[in-house]
C-alpha positions in Angstrom: 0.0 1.8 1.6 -3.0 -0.3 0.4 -3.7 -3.5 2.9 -2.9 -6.8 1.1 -5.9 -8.7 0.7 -6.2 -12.2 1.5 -6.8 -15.4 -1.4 -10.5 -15.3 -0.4 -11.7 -11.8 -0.2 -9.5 -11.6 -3.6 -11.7 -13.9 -5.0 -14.5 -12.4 -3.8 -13.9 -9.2 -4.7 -12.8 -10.6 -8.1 -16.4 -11.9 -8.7 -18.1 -8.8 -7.7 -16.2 -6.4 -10.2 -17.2 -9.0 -13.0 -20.5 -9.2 -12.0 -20.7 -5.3 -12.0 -19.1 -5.2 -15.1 -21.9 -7.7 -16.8 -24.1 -5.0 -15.6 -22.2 -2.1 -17.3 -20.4 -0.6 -14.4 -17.0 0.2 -14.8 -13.8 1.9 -13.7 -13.5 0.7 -10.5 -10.6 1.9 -7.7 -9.8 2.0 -4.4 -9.9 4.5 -2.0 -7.9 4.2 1.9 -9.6 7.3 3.8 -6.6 7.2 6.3 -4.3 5.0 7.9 -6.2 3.5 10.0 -9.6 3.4 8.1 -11.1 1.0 6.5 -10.7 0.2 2.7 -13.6 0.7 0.7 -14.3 -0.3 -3.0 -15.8 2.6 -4.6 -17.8 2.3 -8.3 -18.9 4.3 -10.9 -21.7 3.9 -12.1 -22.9 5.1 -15.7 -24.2 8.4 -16.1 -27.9 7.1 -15.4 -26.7 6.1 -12.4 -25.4 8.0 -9.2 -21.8 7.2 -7.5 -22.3 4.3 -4.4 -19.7 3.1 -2.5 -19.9 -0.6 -0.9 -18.2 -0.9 2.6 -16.4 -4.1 3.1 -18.6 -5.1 6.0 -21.8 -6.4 5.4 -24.8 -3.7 5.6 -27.3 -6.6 7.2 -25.5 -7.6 9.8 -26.7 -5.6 12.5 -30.4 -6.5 11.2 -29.7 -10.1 11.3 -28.3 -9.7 14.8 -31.1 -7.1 15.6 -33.7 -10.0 14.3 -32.6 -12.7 16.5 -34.6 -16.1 15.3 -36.3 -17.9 17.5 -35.0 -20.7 19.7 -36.9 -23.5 17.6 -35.8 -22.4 14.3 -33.1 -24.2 13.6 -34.5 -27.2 15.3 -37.5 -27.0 13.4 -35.9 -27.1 10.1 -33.5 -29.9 11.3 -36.9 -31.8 12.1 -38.6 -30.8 8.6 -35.5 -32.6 7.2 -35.8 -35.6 9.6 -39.8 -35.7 8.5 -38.2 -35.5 4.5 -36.0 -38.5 5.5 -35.4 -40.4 2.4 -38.5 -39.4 0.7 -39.6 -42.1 -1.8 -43.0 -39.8 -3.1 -42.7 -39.0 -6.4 -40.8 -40.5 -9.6 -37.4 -38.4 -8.9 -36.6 -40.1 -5.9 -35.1 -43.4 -8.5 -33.4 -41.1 -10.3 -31.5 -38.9 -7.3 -27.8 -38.9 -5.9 -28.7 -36.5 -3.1 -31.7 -35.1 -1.5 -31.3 -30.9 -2.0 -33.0 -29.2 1.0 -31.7 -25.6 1.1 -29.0 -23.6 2.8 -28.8 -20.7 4.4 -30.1 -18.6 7.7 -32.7 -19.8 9.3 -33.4 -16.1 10.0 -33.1 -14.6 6.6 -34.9 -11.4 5.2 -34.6 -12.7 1.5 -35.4 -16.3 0.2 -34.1 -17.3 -3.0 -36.7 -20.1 -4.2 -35.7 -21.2 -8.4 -36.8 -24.3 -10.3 -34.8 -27.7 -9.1 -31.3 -29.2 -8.5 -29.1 -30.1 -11.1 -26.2 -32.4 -11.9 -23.6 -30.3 -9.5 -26.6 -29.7 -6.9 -27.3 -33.5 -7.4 -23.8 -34.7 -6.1 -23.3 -32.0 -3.4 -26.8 -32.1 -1.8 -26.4 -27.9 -1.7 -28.6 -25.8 -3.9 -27.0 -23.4 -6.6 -23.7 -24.8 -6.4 -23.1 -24.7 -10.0 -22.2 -22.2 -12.9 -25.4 -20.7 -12.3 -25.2 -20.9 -8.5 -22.3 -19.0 -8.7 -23.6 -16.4 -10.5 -26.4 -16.5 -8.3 -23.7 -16.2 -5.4 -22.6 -12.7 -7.6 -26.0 -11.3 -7.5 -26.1 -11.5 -3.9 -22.9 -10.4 -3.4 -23.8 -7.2 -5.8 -26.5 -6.6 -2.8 -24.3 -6.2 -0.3 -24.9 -9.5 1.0 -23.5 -12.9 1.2 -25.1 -16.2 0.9 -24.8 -17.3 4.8 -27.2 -13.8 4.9 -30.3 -15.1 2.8 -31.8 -18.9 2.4 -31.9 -20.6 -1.1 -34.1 -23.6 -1.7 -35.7 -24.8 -4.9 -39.5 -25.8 -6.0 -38.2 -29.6 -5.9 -36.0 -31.0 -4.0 -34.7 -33.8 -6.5 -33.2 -33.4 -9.7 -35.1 -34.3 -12.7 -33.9 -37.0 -15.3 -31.6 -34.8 -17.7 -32.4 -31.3 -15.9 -35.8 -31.1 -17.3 -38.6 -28.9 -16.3 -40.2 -30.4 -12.9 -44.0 -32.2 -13.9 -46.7 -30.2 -11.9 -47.5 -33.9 -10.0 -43.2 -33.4 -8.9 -44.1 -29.8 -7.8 -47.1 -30.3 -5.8 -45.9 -33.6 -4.1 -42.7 -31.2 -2.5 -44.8 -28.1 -2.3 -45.7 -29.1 1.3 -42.2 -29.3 1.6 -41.2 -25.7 0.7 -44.4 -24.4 2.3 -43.2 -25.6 5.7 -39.5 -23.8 5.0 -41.1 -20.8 4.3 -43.2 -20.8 7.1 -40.0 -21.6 9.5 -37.7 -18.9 7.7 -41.0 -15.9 7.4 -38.5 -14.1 4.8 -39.8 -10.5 4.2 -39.3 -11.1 0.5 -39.4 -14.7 -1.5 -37.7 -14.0 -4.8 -39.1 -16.2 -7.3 -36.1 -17.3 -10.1 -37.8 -17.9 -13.1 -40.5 -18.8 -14.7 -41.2 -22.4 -13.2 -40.8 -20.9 -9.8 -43.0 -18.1 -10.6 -45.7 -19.6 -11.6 -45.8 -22.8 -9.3 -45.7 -20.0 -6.5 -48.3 -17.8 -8.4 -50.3 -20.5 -9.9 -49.9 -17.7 -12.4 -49.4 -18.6 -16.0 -48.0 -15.7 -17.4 -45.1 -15.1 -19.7 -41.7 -13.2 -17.5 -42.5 -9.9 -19.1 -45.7 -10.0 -16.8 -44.7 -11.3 -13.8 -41.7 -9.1 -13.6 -41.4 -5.4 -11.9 -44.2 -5.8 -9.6 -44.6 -7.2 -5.8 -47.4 -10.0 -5.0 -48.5 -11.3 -1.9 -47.6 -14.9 -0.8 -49.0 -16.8 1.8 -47.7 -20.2 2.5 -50.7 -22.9 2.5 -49.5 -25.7 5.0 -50.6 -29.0 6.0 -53.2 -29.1 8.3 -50.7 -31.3 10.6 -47.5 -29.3 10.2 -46.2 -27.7 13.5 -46.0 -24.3 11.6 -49.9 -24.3 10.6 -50.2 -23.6 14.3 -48.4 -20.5 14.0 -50.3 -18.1 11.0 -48.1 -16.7 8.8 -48.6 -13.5 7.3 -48.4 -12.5 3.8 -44.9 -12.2 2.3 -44.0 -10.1 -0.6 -42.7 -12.1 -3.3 -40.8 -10.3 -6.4 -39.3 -12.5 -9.6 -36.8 -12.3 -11.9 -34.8 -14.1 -14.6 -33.2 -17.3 -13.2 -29.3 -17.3 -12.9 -29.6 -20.0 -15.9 -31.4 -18.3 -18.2 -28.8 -15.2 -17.6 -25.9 -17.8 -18.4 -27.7 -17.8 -21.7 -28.4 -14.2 -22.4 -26.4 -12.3 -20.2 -27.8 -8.8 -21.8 -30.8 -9.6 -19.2 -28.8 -9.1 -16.5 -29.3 -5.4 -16.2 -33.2 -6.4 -16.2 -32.7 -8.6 -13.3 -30.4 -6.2 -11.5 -33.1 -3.9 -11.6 -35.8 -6.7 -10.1 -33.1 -7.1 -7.1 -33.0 -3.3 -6.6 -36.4 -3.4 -5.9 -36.5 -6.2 -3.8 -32.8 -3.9 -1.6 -35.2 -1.0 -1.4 -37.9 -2.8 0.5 -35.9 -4.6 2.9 -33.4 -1.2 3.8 -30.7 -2.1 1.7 -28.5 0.7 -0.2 -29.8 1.5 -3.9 -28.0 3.2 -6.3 -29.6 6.4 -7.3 -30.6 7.9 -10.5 -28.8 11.1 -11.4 -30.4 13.7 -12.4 
């Protein structure tokens, strides 16, 4: 007999089978492999695609464990937020409910970096918290992951008057900012969501179509005088995709940005579905 699942994992589970489903994977069913074994979800996938099962327990975990982060970490982020304070250096600050820093492990493999907080961001102080944060939540989730696994911060930390697009002065007065998380996190992979992102990263203009499907190099460029400058970094690879917003407004790209997150599962070690064939 099948194990009752709690509210939460329902939920959970729930938001993964519709995020699949976005993505054109269907019939879905659950298989016990005895008594005593664990439950696992099994999907499949289109013919283009191979069968893959996702195990209930989360594939990272021994690699976060196995990639212990340093003593300091968390105590240097805590201090990059004391040296944020109530930062009065650009126009947004007037404007602002709540400072958004980021969330997330301070020892994460995968950085999440879109455009800026909005209204529901705003209130809560937590990046991608609304509709699109949830989906955003889904497409980690499809990876095997959770969001406690990876860190998500935005270009700017402030939202802008009516969720408009950050001004280049907005994104280079915080860019020291996010250069000094990234430097404190050293992700394996920064995925860029969206085009703002992209190319404030980049300093690429480019349209999506360009930047997508390929890997760059990212190096943080720090202040001089930030602790981390003392420490170099070295190049992280940086992938991009369609931000969870955009695909709120045209969800037939979500198969495109399922295939930008593959890429970015293969590199670090995580499970890919296989073509068939």
């Amino acid at each position: 007999m099948a194990r009752p699942l709690d509210p939460e994992t329902r939920s959970q589970l729930q938001a993964r089978v519709q995020y699949y489903r976005d993505l054109g994977i269907y019939d879905f069913y659950r298989r016990e492999t005895s008594a005593s074994a664990t439950t696992e979800v099994a999907v499949e996938l289109p013919p283009a695609e191979a069968e893959q099962n996702f195990q209930a327990e989360d594939p990272l975990k021994s690699k976060t464990q196995s990639r212990i982060a340093p003593a300091d970490s968390v105590t240097a982020l805590k201090d990059l937020r004391d040296d944020i304070g109530d930062c009065k250096l650009c126009r947004l600050a007037k404007g602002r409910t709540n400072l958004v820093f980021g969330t997330g492990s301070p020892n994460a493999e995968i950085m999440f970096i879109g455009e800026a907080p909005g209204a529901d961001e705003d209130i809560q102080g937590l990046p991608f918290v609304g509709r699109a944060g949830q989906l955003l939540t889904n497409m980690i989730n499809a990876m095997g992951l959770k969001r406690e696994d990876v860190y998500i911060a935005n270009i700017i930390k402030c939202r802008p008057p009516g969720n408009r697009t950050p001004e280049r002065d907005e994104c280079e007065t915080c860019s020291p900012f996010l250069m000094r998380q990234i430097a404190i996190i050293r992700p394996k992979v920064i995925v860029a969501l969206g085009a703002v992102a992209a190319k404030t990263l980049l300093a690429i203009n480019a349209p999506m179509s360009d930047l997508r499907g390929r890997w760059y190099e990212f190096t943080p460029q720090l202040p001089k005088n930030a602790p981390e400058a003392a420490t170099p970094v070295a190049p992280i690879k940086l992938a991009v995709t369609y931000h969870p917003a955009f695909l709120l407004r045209d969800p037939r790209q979500k198969k495109e940005a399922w295939k930008d997150l593959q890429m970015v599962m293969k590199y670090v070690g995580l499970p890919v579905p296989q073509k068939s064939g």
